[in-house]
N, CA and C atoms as an extended XYZ file, in Angstrom:
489
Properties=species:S:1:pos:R:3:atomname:S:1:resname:S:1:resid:I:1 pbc="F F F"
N       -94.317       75.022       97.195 N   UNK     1
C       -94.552       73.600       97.039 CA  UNK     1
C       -95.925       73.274       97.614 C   UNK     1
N       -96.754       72.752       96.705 N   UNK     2
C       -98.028       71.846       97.333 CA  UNK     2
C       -97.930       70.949       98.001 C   UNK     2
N       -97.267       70.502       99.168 N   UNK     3
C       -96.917       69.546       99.890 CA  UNK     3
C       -97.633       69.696      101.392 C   UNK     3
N       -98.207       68.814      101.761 N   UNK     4
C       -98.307       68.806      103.550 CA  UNK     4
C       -97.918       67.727      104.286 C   UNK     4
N       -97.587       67.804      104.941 N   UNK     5
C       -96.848       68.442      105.767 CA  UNK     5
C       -95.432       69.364      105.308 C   UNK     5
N       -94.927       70.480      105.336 N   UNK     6
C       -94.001       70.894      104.899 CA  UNK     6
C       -93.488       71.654      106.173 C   UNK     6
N       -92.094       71.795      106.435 N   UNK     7
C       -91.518       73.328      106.975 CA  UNK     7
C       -90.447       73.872      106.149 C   UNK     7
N       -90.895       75.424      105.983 N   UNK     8
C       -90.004       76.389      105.741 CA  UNK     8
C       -89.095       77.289      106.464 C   UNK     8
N       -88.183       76.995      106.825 N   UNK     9
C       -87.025       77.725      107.877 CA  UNK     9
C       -86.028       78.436      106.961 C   UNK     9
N       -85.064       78.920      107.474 N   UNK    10
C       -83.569       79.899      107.270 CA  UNK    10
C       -82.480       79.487      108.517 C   UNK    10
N       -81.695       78.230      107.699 N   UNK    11
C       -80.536       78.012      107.976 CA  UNK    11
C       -79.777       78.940      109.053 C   UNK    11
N       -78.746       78.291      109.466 N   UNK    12
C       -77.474       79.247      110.544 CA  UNK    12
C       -76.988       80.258      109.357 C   UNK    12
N       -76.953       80.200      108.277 N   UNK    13
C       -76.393       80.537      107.135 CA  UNK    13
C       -77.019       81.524      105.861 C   UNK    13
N       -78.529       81.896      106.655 N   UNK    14
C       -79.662       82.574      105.670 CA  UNK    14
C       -80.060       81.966      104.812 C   UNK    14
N       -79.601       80.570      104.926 N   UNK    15
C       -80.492       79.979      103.327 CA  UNK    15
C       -81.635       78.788      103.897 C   UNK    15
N       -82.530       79.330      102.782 N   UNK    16
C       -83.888       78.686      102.809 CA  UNK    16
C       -83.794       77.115      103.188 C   UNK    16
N       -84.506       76.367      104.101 N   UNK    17
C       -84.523       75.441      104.448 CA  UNK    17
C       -86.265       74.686      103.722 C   UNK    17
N       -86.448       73.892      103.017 N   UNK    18
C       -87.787       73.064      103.305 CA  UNK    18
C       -87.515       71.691      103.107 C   UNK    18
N       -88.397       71.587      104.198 N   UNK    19
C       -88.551       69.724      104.525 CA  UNK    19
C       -90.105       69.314      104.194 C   UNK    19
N       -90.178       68.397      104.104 N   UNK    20
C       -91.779       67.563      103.658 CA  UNK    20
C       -91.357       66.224      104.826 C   UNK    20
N       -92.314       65.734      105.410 N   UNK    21
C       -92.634       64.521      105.520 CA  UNK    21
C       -92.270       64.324      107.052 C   UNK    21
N       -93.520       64.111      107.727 N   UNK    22
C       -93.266       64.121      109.310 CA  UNK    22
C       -92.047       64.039      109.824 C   UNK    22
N       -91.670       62.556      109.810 N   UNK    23
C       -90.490       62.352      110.265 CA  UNK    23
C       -89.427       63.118      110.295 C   UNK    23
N       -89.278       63.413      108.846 N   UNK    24
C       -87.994       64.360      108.729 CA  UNK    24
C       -88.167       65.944      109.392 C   UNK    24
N       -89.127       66.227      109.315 N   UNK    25
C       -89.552       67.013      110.118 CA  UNK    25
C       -89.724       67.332      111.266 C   UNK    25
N       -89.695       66.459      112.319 N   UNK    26
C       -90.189       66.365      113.910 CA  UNK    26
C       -88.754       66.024      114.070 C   UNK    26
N       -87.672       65.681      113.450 N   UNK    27
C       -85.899       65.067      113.455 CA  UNK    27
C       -85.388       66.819      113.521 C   UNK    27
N       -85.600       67.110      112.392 N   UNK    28
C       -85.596       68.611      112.159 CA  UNK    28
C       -85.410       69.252      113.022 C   UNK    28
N       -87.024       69.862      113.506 N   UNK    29
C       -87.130       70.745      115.209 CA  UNK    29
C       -86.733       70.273      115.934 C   UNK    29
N       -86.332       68.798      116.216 N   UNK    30
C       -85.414       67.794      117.446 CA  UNK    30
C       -84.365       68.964      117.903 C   UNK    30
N       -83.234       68.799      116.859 N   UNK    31
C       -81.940       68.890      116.485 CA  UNK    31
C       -81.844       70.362      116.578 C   UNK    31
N       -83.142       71.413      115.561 N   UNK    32
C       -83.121       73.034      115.568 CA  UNK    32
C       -83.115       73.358      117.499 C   UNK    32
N       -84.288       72.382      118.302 N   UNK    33
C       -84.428       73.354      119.678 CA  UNK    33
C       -83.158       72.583      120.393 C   UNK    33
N       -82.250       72.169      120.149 N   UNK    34
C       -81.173       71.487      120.678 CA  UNK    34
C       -81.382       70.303      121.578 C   UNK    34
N       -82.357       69.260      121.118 N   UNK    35
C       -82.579       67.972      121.200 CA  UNK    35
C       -83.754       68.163      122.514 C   UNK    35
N       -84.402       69.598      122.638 N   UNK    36
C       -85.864       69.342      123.122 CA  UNK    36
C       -86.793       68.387      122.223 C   UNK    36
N       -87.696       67.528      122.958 N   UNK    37
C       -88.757       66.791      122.377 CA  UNK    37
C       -87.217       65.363      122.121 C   UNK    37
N       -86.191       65.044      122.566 N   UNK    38
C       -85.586       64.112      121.691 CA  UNK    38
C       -85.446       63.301      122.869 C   UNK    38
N       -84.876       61.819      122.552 N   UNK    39
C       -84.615       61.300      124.377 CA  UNK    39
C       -83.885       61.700      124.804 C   UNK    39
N       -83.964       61.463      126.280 N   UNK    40
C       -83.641       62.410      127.686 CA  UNK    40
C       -82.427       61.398      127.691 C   UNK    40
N       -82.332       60.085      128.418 N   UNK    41
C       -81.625       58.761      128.251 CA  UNK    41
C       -81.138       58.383      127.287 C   UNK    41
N       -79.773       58.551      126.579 N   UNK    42
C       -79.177       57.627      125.849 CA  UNK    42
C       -79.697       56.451      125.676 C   UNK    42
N       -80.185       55.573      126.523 N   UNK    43
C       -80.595       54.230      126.368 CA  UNK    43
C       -81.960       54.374      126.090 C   UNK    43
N       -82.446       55.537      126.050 N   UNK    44
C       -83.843       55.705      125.145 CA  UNK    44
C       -84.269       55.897      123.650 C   UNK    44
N       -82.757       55.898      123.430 N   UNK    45
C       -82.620       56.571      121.641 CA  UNK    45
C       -83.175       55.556      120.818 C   UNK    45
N       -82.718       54.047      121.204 N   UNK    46
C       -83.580       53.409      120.302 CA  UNK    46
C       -84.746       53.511      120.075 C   UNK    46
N       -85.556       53.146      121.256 N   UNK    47
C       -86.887       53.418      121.503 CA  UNK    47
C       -87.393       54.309      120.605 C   UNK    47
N       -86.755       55.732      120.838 N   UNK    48
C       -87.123       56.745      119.964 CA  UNK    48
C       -87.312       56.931      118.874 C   UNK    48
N       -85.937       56.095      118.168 N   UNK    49
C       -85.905       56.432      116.320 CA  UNK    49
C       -86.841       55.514      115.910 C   UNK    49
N       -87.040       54.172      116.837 N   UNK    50
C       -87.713       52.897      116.394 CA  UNK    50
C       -89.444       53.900      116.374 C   UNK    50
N       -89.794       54.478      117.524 N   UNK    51
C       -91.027       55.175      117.175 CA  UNK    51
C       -91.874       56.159      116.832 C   UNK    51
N       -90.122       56.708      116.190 N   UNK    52
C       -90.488       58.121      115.372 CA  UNK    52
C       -90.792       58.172      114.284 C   UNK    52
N       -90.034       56.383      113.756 N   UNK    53
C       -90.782       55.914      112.257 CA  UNK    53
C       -91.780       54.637      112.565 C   UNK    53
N       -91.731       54.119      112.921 N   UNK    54
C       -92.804       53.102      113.013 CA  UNK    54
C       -94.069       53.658      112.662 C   UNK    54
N       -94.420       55.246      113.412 N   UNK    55
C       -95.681       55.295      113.153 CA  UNK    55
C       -96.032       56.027      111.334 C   UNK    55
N       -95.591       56.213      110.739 N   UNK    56
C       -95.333       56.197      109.183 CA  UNK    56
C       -95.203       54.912      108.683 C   UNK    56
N       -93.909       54.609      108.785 N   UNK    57
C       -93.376       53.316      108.007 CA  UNK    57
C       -94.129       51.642      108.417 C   UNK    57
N       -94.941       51.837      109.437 N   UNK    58
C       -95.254       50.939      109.772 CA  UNK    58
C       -97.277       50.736      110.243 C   UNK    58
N       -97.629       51.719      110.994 N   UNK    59
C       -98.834       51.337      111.456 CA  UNK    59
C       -99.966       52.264      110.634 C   UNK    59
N       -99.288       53.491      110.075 N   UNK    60
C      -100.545       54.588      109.144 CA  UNK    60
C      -100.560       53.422      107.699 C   UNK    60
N       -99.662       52.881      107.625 N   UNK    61
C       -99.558       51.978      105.875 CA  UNK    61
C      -100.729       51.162      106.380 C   UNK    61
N      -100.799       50.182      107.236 N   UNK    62
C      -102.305       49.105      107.790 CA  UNK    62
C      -103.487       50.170      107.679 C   UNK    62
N      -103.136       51.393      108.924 N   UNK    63
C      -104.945       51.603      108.554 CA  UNK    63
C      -105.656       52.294      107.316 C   UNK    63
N      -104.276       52.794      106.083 N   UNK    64
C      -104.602       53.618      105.232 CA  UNK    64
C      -105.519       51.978      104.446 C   UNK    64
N      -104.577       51.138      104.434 N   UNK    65
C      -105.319       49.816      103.779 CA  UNK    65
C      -106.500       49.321      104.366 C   UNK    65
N      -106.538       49.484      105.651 N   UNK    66
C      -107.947       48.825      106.723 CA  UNK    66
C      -109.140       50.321      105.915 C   UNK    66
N      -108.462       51.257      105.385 N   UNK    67
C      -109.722       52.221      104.946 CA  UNK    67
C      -109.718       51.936      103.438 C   UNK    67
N      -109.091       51.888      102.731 N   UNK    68
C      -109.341       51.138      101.201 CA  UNK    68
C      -110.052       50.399      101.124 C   UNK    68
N      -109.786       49.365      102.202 N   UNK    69
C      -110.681       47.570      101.971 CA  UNK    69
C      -112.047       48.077      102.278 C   UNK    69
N      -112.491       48.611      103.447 N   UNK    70
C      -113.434       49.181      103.801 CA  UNK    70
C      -114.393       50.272      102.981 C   UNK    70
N      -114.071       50.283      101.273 N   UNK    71
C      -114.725       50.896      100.424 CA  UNK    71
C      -114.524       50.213       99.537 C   UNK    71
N      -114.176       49.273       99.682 N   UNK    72
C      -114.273       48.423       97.949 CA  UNK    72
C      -115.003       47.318       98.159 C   UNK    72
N      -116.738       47.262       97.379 N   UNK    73
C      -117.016       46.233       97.313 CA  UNK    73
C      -116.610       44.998       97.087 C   UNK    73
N      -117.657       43.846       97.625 N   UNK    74
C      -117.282       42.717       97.017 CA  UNK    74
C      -115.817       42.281       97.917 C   UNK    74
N      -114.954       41.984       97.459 N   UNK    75
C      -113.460       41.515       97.794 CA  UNK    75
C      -113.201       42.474       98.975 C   UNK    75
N      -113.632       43.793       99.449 N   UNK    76
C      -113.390       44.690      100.396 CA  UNK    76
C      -113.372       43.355      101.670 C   UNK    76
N      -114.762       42.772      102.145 N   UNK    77
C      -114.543       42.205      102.839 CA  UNK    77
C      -113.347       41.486      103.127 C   UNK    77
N      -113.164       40.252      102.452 N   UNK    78
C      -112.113       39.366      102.711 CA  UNK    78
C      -110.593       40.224      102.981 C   UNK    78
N      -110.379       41.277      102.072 N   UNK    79
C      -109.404       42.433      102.418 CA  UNK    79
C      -109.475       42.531      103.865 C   UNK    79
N      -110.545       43.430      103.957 N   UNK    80
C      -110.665       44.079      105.569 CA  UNK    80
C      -110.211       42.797      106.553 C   UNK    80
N      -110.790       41.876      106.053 N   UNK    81
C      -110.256       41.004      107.513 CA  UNK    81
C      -108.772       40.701      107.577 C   UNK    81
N      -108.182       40.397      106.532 N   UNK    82
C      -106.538       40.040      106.322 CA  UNK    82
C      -106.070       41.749      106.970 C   UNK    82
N      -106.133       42.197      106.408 N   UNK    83
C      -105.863       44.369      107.448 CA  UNK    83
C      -106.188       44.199      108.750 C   UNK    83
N      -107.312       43.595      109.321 N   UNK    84
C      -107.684       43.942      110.426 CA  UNK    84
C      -106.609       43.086      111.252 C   UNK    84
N      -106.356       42.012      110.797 N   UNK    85
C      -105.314       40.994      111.581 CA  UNK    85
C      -104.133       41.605      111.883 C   UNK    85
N      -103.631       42.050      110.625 N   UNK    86
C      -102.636       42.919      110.694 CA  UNK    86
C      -102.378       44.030      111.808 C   UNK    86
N      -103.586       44.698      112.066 N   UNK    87
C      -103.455       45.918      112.439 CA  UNK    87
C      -103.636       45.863      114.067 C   UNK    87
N      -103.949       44.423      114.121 N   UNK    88
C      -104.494       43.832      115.379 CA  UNK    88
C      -103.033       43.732      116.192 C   UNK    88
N      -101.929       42.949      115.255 N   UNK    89
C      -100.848       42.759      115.448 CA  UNK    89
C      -100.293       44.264      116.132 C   UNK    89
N       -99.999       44.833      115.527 N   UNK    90
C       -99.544       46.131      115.312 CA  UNK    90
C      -100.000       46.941      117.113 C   UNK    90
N      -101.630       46.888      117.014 N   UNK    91
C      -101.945       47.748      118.444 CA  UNK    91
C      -101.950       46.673      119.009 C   UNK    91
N      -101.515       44.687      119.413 N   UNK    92
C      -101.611       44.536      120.217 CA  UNK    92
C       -99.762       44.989      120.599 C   UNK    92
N       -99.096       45.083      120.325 N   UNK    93
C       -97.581       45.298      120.252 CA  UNK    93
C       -97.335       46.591      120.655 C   UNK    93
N       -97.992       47.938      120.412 N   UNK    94
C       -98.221       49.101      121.213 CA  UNK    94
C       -98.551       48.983      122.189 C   UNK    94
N       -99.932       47.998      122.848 N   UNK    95
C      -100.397       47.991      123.987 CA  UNK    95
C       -99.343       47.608      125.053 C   UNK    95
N       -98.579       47.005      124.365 N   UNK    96
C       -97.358       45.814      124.815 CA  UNK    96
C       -96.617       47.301      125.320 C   UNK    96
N       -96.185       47.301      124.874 N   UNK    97
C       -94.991       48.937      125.006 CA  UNK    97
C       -95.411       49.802      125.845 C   UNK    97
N       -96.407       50.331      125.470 N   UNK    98
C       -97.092       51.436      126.561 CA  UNK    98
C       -97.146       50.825      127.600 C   UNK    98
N       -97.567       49.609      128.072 N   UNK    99
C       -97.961       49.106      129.188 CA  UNK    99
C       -96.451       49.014      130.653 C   UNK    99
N       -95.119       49.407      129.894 N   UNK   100
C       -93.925       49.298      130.304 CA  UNK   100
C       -93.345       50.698      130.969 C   UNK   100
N       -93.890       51.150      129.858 N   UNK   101
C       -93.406       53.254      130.595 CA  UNK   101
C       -94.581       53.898      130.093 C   UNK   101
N       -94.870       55.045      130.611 N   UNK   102
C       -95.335       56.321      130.155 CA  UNK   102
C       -95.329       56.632      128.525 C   UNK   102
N       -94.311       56.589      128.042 N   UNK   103
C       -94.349       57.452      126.885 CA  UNK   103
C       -93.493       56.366      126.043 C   UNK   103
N       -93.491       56.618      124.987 N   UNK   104
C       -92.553       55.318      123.902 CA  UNK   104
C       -91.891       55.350      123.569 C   UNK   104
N       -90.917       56.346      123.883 N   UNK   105
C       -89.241       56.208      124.382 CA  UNK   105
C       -89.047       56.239      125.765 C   UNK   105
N       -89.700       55.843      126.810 N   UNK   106
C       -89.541       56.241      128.608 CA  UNK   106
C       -90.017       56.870      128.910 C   UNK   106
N       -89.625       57.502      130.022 N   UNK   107
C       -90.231       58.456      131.348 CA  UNK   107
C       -90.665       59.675      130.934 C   UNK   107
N       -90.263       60.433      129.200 N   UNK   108
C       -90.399       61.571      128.986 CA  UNK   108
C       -90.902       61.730      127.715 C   UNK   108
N       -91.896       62.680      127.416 N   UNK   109
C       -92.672       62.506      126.063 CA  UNK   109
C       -91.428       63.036      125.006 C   UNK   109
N       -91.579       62.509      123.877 N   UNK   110
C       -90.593       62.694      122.568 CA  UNK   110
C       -91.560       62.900      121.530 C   UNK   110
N       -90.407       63.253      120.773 N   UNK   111
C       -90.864       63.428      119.065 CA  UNK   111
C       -91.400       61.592      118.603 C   UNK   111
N       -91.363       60.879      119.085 N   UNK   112
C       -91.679       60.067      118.912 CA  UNK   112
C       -93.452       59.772      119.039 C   UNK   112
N       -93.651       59.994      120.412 N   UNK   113
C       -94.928       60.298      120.773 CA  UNK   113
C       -96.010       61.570      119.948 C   UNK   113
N       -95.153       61.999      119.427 N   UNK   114
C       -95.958       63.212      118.680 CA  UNK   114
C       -96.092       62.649      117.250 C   UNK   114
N       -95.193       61.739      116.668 N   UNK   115
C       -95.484       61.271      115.553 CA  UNK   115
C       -96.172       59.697      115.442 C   UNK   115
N       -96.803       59.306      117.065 N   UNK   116
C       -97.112       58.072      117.043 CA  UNK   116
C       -99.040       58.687      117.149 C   UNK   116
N       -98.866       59.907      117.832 N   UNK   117
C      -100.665       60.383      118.154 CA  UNK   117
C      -101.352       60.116      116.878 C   UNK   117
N      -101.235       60.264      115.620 N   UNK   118
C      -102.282       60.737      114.625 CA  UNK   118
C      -102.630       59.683      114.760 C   UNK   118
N      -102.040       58.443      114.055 N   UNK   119
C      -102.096       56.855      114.343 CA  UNK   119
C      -103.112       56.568      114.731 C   UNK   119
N      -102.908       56.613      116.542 N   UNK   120
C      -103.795       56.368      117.531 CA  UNK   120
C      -104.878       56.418      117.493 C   UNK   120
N      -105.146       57.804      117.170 N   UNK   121
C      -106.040       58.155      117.480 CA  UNK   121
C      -107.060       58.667      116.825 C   UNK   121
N      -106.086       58.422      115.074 N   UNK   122
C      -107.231       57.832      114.172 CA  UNK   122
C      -107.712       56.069      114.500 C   UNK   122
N      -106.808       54.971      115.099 N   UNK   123
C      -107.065       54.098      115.645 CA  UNK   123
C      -108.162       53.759      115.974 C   UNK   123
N      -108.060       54.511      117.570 N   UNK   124
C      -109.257       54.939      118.373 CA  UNK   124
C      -110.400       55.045      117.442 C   UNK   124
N      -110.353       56.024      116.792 N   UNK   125
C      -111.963       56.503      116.219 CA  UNK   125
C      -112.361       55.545      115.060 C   UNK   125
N      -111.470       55.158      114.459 N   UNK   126
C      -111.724       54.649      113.232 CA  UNK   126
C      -111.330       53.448      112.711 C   UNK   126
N      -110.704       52.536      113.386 N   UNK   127
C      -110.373       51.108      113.365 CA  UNK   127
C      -110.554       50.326      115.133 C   UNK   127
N      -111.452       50.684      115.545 N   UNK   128
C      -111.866       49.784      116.640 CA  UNK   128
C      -110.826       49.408      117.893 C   UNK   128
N      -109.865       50.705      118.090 N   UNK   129
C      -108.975       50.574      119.670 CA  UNK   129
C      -110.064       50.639      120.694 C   UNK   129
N      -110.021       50.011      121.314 N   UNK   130
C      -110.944       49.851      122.107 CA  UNK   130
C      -110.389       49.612      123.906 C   UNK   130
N      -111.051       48.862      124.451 N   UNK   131
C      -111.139       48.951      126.143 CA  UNK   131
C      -109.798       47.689      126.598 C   UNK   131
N      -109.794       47.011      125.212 N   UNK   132
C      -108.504       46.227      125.302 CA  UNK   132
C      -107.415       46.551      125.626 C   UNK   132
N      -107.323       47.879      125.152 N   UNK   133
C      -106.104       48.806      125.131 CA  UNK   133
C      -105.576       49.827      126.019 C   UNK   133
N      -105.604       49.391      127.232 N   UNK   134
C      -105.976       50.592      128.193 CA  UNK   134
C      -104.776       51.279      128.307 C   UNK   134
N      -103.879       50.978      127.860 N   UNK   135
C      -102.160       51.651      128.282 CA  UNK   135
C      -102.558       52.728      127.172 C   UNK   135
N      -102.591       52.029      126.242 N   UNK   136
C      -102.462       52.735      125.001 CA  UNK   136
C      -103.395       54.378      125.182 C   UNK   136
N      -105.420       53.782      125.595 N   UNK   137
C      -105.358       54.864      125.612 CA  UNK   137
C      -105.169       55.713      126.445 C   UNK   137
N      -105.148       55.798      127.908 N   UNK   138
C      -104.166       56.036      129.054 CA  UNK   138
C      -103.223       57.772      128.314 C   UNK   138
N      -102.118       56.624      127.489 N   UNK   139
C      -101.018       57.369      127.023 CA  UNK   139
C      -102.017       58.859      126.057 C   UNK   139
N      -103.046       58.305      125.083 N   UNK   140
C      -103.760       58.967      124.258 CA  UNK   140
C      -104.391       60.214      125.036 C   UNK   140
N      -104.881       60.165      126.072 N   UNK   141
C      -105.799       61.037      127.114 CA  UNK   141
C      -104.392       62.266      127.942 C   UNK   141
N      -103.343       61.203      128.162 N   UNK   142
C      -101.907       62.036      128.331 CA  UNK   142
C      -101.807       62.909      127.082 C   UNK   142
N      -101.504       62.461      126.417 N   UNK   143
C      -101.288       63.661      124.858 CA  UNK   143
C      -102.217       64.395      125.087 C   UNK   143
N      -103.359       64.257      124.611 N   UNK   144
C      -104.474       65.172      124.667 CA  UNK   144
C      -104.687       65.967      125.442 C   UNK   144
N      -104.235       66.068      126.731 N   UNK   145
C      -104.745       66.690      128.107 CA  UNK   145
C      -103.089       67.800      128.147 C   UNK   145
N      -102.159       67.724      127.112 N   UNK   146
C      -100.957       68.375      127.271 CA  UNK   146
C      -101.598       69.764      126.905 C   UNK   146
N      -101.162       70.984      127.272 N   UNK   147
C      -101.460       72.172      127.526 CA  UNK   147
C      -100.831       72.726      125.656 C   UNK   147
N      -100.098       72.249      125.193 N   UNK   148
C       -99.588       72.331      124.107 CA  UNK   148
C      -100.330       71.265      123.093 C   UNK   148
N      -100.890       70.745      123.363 N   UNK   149
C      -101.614       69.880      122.355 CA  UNK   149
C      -103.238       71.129      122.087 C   UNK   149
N      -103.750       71.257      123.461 N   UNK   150
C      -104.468       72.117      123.795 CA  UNK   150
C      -104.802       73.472      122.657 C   UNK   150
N      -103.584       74.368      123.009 N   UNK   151
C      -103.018       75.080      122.422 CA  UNK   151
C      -103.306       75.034      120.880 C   UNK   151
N      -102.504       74.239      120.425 N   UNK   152
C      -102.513       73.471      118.836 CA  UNK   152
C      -104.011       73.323      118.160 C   UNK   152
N      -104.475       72.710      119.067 N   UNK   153
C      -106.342       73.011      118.728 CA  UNK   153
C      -107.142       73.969      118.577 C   UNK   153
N      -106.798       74.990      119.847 N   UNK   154
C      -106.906       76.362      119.860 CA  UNK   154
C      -106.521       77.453      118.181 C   UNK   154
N      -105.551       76.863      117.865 N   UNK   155
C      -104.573       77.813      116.539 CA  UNK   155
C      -105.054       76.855      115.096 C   UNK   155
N      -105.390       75.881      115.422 N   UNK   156
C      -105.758       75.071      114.195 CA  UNK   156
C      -106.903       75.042      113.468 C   UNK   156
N      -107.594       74.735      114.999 N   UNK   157
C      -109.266       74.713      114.810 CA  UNK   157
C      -109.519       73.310      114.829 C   UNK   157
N      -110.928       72.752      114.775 N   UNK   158
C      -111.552       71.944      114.882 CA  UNK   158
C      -110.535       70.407      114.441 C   UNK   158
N      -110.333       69.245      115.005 N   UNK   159
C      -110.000       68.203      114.564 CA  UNK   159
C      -110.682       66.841      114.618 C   UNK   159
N      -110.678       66.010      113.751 N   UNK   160
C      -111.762       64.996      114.306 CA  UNK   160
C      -111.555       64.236      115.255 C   UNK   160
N      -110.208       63.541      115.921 N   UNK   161
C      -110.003       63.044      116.325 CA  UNK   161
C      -109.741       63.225      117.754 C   UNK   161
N      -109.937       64.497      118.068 N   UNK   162
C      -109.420       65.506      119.184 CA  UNK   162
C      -111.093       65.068      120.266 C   UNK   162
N      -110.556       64.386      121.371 N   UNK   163
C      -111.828       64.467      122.259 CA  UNK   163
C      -111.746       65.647      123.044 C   UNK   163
């Protein structure tokens, strides 16, 4: 399959497993390492599912549009600004969150946090997160500085967003 994000696994059962699409994917390895990366706290689960999709279903849809408007003459403008409001909404409401715990299900990083980084931190670079945001990037410099994020860079190679 031409798909990316994809994983290919082998079932309890020998049969071929593939998934597409972050979410379902980062749910996936949750559940495969026996709910490593998942919340620690029961009373964190919301938190969790709420920001394991949010960052798909909710904040990559604004900046994929804040980068459309931002190449289409003419009308781009007036676009970009109705997106930017939007998106304003969006990271001031993260800032909001982060500013409460560590990580965006609580005290302990999740699959949540791993599917909220790209977001960010295309954010950061490329839609104007700025000094407003200090929880937020706080949390961003936490990811980044993880020995396993590290790692990931190391095996991947070069990323743009990677300070």
């Amino acid at each position: 399959m031409e798909k990316t994000p994809i994983v290919e696994d082998v079932d309890e059962l020998g049969r071929r497993v593939v998934l597409v699409e972050t979410g379902a994917i980062c749910e996936y390895l949750v559940d495969k390492t026996g709910g490593q990366l998942g919340p620690v706290n029961p009373s964190e689960r919301l938190l969790y599912r709420q920001f394991l999709h949010y960052a798909e279903g909710s904040v990559m849809p604004v900046l994929f549009a804040a980068l459309v408007a931002s190449k289409v003459p003419l009308l781009g403008g007036f676009a970009a600004r109705k997106v930017r409001r939007m998106l304003d909404v969006h990271l001031a409401y993260i800032e909001q969150e982060l500013a409460l715990r560590p990580w965006f299900a609580g005290e302990a990083m999740t699959a949540a946090d791993i599917m909220m980084s790209f977001p960010l931190e295309a954010a950061r670079a490329r839609a104007g997160l700025g000094s407003n945001s200090s929880a937020t990037l706080r949390w961003i410099e936490r990811i980044q500085s993880r020995p396993a994020y590290r790692r990931a860079l190391e095996k991947g190679g070069s990323y743009a967003f990677a300070k």
